[in-house]
mmCIF file of the C-alpha atoms, coordinates in Angstrom:
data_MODEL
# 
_entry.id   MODEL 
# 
loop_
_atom_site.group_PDB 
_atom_site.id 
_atom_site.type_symbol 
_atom_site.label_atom_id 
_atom_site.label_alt_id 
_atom_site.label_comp_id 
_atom_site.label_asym_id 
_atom_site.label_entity_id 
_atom_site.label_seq_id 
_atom_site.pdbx_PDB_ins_code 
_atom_site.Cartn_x 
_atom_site.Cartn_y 
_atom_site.Cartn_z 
_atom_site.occupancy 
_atom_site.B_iso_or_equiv 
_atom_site.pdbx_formal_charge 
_atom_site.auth_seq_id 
_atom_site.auth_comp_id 
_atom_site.auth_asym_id 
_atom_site.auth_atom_id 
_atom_site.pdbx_PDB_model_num 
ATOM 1  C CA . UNK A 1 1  ? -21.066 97.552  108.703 1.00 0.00 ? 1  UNK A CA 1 
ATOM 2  C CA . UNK A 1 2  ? -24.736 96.526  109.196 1.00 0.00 ? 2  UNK A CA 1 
ATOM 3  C CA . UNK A 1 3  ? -25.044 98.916  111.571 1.00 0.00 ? 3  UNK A CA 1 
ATOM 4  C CA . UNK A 1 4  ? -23.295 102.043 109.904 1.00 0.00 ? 4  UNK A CA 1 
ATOM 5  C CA . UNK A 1 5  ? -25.394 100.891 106.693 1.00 0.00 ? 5  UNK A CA 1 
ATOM 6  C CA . UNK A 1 6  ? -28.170 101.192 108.878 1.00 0.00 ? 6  UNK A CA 1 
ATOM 7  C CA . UNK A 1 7  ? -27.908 104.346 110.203 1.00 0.00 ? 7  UNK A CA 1 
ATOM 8  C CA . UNK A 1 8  ? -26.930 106.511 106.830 1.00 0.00 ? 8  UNK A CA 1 
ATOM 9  C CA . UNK A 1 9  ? -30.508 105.166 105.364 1.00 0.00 ? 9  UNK A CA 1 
ATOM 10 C CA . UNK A 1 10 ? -32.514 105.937 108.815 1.00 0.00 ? 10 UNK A CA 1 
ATOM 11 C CA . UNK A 1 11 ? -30.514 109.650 108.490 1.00 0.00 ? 11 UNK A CA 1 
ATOM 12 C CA . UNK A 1 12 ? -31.502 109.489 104.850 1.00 0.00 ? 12 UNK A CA 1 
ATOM 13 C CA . UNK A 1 13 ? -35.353 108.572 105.183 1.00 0.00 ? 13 UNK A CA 1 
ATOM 14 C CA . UNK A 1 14 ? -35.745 110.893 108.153 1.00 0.00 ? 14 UNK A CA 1 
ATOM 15 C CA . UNK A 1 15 ? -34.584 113.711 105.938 1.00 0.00 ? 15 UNK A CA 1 
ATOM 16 C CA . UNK A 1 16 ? -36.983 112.836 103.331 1.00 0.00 ? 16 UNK A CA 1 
ATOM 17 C CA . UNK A 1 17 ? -39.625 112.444 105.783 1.00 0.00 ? 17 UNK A CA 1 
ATOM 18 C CA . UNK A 1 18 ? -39.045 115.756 107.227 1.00 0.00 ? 18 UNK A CA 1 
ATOM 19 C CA . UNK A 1 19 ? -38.823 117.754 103.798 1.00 0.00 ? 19 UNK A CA 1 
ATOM 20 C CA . UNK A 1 20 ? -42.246 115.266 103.185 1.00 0.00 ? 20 UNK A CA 1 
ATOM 21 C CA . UNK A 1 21 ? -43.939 117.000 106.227 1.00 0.00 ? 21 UNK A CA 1 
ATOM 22 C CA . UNK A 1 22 ? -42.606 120.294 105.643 1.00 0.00 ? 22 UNK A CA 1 
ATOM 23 C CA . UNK A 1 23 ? -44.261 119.789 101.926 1.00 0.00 ? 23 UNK A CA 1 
ATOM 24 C CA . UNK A 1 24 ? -47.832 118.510 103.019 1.00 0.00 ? 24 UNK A CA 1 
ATOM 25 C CA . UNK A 1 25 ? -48.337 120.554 105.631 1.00 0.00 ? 25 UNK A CA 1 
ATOM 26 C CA . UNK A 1 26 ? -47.714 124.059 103.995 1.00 0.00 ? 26 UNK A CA 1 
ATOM 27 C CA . UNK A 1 27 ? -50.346 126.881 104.421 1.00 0.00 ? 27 UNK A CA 1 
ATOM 28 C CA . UNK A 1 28 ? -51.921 128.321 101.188 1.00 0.00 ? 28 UNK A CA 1 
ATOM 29 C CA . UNK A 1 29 ? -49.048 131.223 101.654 1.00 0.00 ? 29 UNK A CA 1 
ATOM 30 C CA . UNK A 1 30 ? -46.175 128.559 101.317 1.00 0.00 ? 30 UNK A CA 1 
ATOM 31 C CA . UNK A 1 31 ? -45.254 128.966 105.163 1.00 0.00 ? 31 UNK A CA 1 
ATOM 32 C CA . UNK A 1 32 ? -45.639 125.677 106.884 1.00 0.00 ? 32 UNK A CA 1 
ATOM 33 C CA . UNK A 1 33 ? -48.257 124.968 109.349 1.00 0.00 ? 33 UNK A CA 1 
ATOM 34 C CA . UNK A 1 34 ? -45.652 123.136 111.411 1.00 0.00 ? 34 UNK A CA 1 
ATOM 35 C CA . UNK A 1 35 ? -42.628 124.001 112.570 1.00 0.00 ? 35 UNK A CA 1 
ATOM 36 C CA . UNK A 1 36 ? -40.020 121.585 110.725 1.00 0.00 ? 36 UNK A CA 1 
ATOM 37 C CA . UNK A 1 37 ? -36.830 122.704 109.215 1.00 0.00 ? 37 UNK A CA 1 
ATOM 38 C CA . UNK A 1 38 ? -34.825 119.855 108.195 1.00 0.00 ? 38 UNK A CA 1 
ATOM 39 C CA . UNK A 1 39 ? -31.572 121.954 107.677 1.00 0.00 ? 39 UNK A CA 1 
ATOM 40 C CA . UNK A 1 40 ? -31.609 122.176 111.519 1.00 0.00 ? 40 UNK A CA 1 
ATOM 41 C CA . UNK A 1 41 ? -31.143 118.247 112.068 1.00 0.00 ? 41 UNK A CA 1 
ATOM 42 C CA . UNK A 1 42 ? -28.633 116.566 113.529 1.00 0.00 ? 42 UNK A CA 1 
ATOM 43 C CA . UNK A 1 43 ? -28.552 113.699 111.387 1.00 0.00 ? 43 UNK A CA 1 
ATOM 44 C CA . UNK A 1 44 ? -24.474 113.714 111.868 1.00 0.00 ? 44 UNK A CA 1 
ATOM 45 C CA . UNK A 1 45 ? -24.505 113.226 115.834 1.00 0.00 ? 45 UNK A CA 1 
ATOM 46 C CA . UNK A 1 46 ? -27.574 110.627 115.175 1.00 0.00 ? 46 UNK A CA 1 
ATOM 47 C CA . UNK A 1 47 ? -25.101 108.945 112.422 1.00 0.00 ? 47 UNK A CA 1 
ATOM 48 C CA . UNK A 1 48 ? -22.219 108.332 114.909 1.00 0.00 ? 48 UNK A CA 1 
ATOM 49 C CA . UNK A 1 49 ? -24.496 107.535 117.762 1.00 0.00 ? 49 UNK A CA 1 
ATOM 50 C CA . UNK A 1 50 ? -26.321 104.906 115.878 1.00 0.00 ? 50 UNK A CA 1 
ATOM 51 C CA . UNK A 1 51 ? -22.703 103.308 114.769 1.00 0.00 ? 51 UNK A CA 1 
ATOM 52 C CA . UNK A 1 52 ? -21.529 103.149 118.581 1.00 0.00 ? 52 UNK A CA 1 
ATOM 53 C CA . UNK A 1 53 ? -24.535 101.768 119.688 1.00 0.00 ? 53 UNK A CA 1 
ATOM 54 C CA . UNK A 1 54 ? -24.864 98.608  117.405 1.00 0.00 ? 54 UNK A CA 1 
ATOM 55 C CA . UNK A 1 55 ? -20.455 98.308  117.317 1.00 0.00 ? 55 UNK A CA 1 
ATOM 56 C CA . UNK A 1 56 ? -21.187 98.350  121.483 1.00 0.00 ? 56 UNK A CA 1 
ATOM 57 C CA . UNK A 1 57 ? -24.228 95.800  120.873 1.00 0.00 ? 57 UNK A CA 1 
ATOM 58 C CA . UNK A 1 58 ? -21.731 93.545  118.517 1.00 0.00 ? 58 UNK A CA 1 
ATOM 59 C CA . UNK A 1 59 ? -18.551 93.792  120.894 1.00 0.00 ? 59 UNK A CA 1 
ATOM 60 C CA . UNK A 1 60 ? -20.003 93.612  124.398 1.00 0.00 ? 60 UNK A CA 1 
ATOM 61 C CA . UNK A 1 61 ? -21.649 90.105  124.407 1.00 0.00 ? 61 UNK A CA 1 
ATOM 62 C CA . UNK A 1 62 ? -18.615 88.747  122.178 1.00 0.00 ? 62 UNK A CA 1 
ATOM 63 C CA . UNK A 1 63 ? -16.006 90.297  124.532 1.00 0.00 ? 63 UNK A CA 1 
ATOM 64 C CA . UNK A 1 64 ? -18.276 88.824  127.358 1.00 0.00 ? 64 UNK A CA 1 
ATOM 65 C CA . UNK A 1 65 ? -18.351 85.099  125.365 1.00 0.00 ? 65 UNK A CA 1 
ATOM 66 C CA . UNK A 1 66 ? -14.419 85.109  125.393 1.00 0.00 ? 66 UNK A CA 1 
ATOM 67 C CA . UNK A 1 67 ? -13.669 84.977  128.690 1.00 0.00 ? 67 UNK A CA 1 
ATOM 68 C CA . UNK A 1 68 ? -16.079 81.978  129.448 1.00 0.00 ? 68 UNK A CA 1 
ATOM 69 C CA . UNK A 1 69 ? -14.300 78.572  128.157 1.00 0.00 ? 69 UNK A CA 1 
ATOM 70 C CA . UNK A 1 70 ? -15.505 77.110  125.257 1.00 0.00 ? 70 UNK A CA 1 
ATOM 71 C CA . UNK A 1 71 ? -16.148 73.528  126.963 1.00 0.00 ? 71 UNK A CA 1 
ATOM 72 C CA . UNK A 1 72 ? -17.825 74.556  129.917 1.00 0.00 ? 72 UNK A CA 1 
ATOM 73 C CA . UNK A 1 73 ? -20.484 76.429  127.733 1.00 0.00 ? 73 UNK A CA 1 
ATOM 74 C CA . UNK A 1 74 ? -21.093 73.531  125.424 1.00 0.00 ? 74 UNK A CA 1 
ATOM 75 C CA . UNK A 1 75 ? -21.716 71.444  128.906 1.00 0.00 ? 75 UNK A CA 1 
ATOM 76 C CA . UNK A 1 76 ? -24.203 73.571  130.633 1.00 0.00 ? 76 UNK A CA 1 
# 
């Protein structure tokens, strides 16, 4: 949950950061002086990849912890 939490805000403040750039760094025209368009981001693919990293980064090590018996890691 941490992680999924996690990832919808990062998606949410790189959006706003992007639509902050696009708004600073317009020309006196209104064109931007660099080339940003938010609407182009992938914030769904960096959403999902986010969540399988950190569920990866929370199962891994426990799945790895379960196979090692409980006594012989309090001993060592």
């Amino acid at each position: 949950m941490i992680g999924a939490v996690g990832a919808l805000v990062g998606a949410g403040l790189g959006f706003g950061f992007a639509h902050l750039l696009l708004l600073v760094s317009a020309k006196a025209t209104g064109a931007p002086s660099i080339p940003i368009d938010p609407a182009q981001g992938e914030y769904l693919g960096a959403v999902v990849l986010a969540v399988v990293a950190s569920g990866l980064a929370a199962v891994l090590p426990a799945w790895s912890a379960s196979r090692i018996d409980p006594l012989e890691a309090i001993q060592s």
